[in-house]
TIDRENSE-614732 format. One line per field, with one value per residue (C-alpha): residue in three letters; x negated, y negated, z negated. Coordinates in steps of 0.001 Angstrom, whole numbers, m for minus. Layout:
BEGIN
numi: [ALA_...]
x: [X_...]
y: [Y_...]
z: [Z_...]
END
This chain:
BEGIN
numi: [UNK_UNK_UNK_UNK_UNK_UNK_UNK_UNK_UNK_UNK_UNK_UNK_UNK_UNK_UNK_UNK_UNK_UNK_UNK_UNK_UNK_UNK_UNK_UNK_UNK_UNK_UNK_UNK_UNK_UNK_UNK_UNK_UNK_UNK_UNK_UNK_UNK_UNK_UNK_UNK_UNK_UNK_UNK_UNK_UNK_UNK_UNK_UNK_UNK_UNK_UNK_UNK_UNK_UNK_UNK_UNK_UNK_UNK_UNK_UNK_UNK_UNK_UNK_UNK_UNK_UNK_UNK_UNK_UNK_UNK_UNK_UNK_UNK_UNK_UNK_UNK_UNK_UNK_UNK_UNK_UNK_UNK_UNK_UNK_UNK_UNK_UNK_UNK_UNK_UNK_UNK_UNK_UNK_UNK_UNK_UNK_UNK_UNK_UNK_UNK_UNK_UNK_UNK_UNK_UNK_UNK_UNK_UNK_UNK_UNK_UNK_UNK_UNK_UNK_UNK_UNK_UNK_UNK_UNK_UNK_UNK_UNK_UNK_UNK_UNK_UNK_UNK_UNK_UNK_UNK_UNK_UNK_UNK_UNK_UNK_UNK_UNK_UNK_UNK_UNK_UNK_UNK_UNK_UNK_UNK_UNK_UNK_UNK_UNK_UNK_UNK_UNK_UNK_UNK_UNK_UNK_UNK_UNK_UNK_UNK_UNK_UNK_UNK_UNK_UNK_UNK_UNK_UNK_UNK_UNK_UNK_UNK_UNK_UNK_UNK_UNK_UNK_UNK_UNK_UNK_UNK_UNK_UNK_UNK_UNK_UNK_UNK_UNK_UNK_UNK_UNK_UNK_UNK_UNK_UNK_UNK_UNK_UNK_UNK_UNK_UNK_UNK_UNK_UNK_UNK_UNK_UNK_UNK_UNK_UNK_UNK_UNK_UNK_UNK_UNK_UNK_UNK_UNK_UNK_UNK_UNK_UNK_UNK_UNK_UNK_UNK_UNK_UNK_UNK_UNK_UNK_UNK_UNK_UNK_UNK_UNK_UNK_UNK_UNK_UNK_UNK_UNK_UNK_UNK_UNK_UNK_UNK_UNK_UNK_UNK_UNK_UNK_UNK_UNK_UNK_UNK_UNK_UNK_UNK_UNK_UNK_UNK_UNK_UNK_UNK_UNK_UNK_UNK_UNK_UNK_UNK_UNK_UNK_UNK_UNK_UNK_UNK_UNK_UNK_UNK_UNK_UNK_UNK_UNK_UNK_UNK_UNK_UNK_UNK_UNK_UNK_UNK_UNK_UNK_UNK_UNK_UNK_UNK_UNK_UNK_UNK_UNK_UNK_UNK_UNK_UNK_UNK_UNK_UNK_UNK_UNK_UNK_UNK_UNK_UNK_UNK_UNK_UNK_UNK_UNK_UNK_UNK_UNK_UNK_UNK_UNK_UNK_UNK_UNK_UNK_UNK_UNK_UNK_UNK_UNK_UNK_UNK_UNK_UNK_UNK_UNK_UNK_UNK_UNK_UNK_UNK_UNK_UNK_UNK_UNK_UNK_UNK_UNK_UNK_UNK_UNK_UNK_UNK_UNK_UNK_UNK_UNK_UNK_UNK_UNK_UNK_UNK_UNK_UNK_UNK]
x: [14756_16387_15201_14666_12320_10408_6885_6229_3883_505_60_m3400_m6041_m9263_m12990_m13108_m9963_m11471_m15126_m13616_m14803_m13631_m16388_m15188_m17333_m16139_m17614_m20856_m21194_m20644_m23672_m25919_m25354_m26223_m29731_m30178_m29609_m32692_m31465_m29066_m26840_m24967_m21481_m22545_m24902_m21897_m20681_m23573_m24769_m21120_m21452_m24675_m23245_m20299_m22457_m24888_m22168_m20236_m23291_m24544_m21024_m20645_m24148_m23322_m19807_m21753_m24097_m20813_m19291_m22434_m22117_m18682_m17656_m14545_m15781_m19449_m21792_m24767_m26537_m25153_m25802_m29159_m29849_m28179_m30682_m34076_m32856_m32148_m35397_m34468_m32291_m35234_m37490_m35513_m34605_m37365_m37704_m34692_m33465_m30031_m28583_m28213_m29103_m31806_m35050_m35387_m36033_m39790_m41619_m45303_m46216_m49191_m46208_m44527_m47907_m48736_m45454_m45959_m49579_m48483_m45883_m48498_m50724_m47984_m48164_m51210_m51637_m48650_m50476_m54166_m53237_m51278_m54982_m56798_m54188_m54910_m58765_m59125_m58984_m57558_m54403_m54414_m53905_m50580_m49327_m48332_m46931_m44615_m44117_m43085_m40050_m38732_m40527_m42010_m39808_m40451_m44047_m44178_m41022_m42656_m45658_m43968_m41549_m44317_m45931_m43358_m42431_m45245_m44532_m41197_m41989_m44097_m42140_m39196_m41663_m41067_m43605_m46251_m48366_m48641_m45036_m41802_m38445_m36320_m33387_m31906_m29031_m27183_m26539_m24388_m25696_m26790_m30693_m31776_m33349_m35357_m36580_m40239_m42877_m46328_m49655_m51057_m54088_m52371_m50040_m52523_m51795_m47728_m46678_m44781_m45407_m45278_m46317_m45312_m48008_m46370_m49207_m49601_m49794_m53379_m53263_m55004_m56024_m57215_m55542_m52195_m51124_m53604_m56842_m55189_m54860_m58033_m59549_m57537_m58305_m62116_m64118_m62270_m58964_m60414_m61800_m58631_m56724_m59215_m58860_m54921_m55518_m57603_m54538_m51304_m52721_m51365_m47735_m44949_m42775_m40407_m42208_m44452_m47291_m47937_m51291_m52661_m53076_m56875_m58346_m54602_m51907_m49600_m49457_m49074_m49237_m46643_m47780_m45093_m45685_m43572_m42045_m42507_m40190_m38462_m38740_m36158_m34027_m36648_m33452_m32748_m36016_m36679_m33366_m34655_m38384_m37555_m34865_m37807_m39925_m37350_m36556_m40195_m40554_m37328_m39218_m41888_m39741_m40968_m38869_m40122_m41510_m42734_m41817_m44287_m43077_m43499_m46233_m44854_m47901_m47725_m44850_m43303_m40133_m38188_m37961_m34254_m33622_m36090_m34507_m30874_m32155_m34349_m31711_m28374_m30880_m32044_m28701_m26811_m29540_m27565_m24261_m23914_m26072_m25453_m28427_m31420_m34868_m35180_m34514_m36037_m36829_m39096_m39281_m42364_m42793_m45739_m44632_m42215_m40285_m40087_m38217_m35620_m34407_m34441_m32774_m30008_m29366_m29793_m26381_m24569_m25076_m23613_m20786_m19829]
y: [m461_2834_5931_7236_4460_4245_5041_8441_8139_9894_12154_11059_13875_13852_13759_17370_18402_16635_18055_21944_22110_22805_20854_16864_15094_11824_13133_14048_10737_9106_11254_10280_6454_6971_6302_5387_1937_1400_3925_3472_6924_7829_8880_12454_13286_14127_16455_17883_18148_19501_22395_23646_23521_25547_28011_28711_29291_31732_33723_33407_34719_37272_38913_37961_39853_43292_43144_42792_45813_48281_47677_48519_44946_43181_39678_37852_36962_34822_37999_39152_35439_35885_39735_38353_35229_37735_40345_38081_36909_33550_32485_33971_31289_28288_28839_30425_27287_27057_29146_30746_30836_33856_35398_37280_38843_41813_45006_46161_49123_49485_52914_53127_52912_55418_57464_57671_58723_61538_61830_62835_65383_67451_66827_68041_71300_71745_71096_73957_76519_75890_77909_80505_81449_80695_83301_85661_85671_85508_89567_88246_86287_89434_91592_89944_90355_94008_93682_91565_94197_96391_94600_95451_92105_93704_91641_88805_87287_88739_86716_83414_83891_84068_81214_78866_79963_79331_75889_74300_74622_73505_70513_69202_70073_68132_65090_63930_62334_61877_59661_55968_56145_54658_55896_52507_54003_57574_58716_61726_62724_64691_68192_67371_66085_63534_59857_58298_54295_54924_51763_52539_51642_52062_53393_55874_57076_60471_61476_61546_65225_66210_68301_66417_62461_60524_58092_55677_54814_54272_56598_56797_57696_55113_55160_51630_50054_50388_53444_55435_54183_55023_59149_58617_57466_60256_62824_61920_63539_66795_64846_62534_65578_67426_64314_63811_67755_67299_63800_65719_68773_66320_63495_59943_60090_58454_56207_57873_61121_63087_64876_67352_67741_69414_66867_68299_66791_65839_66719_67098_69964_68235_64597_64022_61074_59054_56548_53425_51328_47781_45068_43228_46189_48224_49994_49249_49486_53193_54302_53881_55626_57987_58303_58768_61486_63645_63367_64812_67401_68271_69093_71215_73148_73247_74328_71423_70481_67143_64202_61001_57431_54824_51713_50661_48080_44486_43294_45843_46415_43473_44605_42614_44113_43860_45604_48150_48843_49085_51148_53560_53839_54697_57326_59221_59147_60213_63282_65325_64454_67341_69876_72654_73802_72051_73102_68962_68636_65503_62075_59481_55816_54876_50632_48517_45076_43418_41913_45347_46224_43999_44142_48402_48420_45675_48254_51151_49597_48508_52412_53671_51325_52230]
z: [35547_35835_35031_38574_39257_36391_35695_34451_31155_32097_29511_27607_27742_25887_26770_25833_27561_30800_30530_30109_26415_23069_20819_20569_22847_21283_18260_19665_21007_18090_16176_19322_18454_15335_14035_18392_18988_20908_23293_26358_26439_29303_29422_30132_27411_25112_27023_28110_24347_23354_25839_24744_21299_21985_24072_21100_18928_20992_21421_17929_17032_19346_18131_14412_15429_16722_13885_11599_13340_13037_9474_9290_7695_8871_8067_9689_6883_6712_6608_10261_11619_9993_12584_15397_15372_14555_17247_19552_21452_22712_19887_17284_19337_19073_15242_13702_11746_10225_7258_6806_3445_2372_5203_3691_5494_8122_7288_7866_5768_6667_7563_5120_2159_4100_4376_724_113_2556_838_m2415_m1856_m202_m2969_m5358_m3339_m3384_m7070_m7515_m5084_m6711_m10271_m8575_m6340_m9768_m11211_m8526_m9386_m13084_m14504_m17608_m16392_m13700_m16106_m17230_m14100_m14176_m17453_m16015_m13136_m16125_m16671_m13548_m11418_m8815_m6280_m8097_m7113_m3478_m1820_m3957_m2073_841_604_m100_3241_4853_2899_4064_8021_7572_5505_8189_11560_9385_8492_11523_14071_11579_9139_10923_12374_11163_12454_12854_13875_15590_17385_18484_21753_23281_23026_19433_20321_18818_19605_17042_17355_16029_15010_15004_16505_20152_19242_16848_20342_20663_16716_17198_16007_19215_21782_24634_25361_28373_29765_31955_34354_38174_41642_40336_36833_35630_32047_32007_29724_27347_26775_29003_26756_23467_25193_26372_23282_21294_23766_24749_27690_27531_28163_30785_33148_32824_33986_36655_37796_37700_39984_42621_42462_42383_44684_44153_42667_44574_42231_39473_39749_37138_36554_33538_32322_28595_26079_25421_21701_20650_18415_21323_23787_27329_28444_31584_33640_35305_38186_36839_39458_40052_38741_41972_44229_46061_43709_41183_38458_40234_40555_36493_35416_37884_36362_32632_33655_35515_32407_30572_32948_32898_29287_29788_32146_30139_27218_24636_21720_21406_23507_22613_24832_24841_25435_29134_29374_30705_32080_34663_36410_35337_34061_31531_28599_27557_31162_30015_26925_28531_31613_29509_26712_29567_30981_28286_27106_29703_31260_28337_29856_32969_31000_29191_27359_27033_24924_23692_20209_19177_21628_20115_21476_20127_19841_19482_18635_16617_20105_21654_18208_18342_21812_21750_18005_19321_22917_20485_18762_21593_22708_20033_20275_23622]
END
């Protein structure tokens, strides 16, 4: 037969190449006869099972990858398989019984560690400031004093005095947000504030050393339940009649806008209550970029250095809570952007439970990626 009219050889393509995927499917159809004789298999469980293979390795890699890149290393280890799995919500559920070699465990410091830490350097000062008042009253030791002055040291004890008093301030407007809270994480942005991932407890929310607290609650301002009892718990009756006066003043809040009230009974100076909009409704995604930016613009009006976030609750509006953490992060990042000045020094996002703190430290790297 000639050429011309001869059969062109179909070119042989494999089950993979046919099905669109890169794992062998005759492979994985040879480990599902294995061990299943019993069992009938179809011709499309292979390549069924070989997708969902290749699709939880891509994504295991591409987390592994990011985690890889935040810690500057050119080359995924077990121990970047290991965060991508644990900060990973679905993935963390359908391995948490397995156990990567080498992959190590996850970072977690309890705040009472962190708390007796803090403890004992104030007990340190206070054991240094104790003599120098003991000093002061004894006639004996007082009567040292100006022979000391006699050698010329009449500068010397008066600026000590007064750099102590003005040590201890500064030591605890640098401590942070206080005994009970953990600072996961922080960030610049871009007029040099800065954001700080926080653990802690709810009912510890009314002890955070900032001056300003946002309550994400209803058009009501109800302090039912979440973050509203905590305040109310912190605050006590004091707190709950001012809130009540500043209801019958404001009126019900329309969604994404605030309310300042004082934080009566707390550490903090004002509480700013924030009507949270529901998951699934118009512009819901708008309306929260839209919310935590007026929070922030009201402590700029009211000229606060430092507000704490509470963690919006789930049960309530509904929102998912790595659109939360992607929505909330973009918007607090970006209300710096068109400014110029801005009286915000420190942010605090301020989680409750070990979930929450996976999805918002995994966003909070993918932010400072981009």
């Amino acid at each position: 037969m000639s050429a011309r009219g001869g059969k062109k050889k179909a070119t042989k393509l494999s089950r993979s190449a046919r099905a669109g995927v890169i794992f062998p499917v005759g492979r994985m159809m040879r480990y599902l006869r294995t061990g299943t004789h019993k069992y009938r298999i179809g011709m499309g469980a292979p390549v069924y099972m070989a997708a969902v293979i290749e699709y939880l390795a891509a994504e295991i890699l591409e987390l592994a990858g990011n985690a890889a890149r935040d810690n500057k290393k050119g080359r995924i280890t077990p121990r970047h398989i290991k965060l991508a799995v644990a900060n990973d919500e679905d993935l963390n559920q359908l391995l948490r019984g397995v156990t990567i070699s080498n992959g190590g465990v996850l970072p977690r410091i309890h705040p009472e560690l962190l708390s007796k830490k803090r403890g004992s350097r104030v007990k340190v000062d206070i054991q240094v400031t104790v003599p120098e008042a003991e000093k002061r009253a004894e006639p004996s030791k007082s009567m040292k004093k100006p022979s000391i002055k006699k050698g010329k040291g009449k500068p010397g004890p008066t600026p000590r005095v007064k750099k102590d008093k003005e040590a201890v301030p500064n030591s605890t407007a640098e401590d942070g947000p206080g005994d009970g809270f953990t600072i996961l994480s922080a960030k610049s942005l871009f007029l040099g504030q800065k954001l700080s991932l926080t653990e802690s407890e709810l009912s510890k929310i009314g002890t955070i050393k900032v001056e300003g607290i946002i309550n994400p609650t209803n058009a009501e301002m109800d302090l039912k339940e979440g973050v509203g009892n905590a305040l109310e718990k912190a605050g006590g009756r004091e707190f709950l009649d001012g809130v009540k006066e500043l209801r019958k003043a404001q009126g019900p809040l329309e969604v994404a806008s605030v309310a300042v009230g004082q934080a009566n009974g707390m550490a903090a100076r004002f509480i700013i209550h924030c009507n949270v909009p529901q998951w699934g409704s118009e512009k819901c995604e708008e309306q929260l970029e839209k919310m935590v930016k007026n929070c922030l613009s009201a402590a700029e009006e009211k000229k606060l250095k430092s507000v704490a976030f509470p963690s919006l609750p789930a049960g309530r509006n509904g929102f998912p809570k790595q659109t939360a953490a992607q929505l909330i992060l973009k918007a607090i990042s970006n209300h710096f952007v068109p400014s110029t000045t801005s009286s915000l020094k420190n942010i605090y996002f301020v989680l409750f439970d070990s979930e929450s703190i996976g999805i918002y430290l995994q966003e909070m790297a993918k932010l400072d990626a981009k």
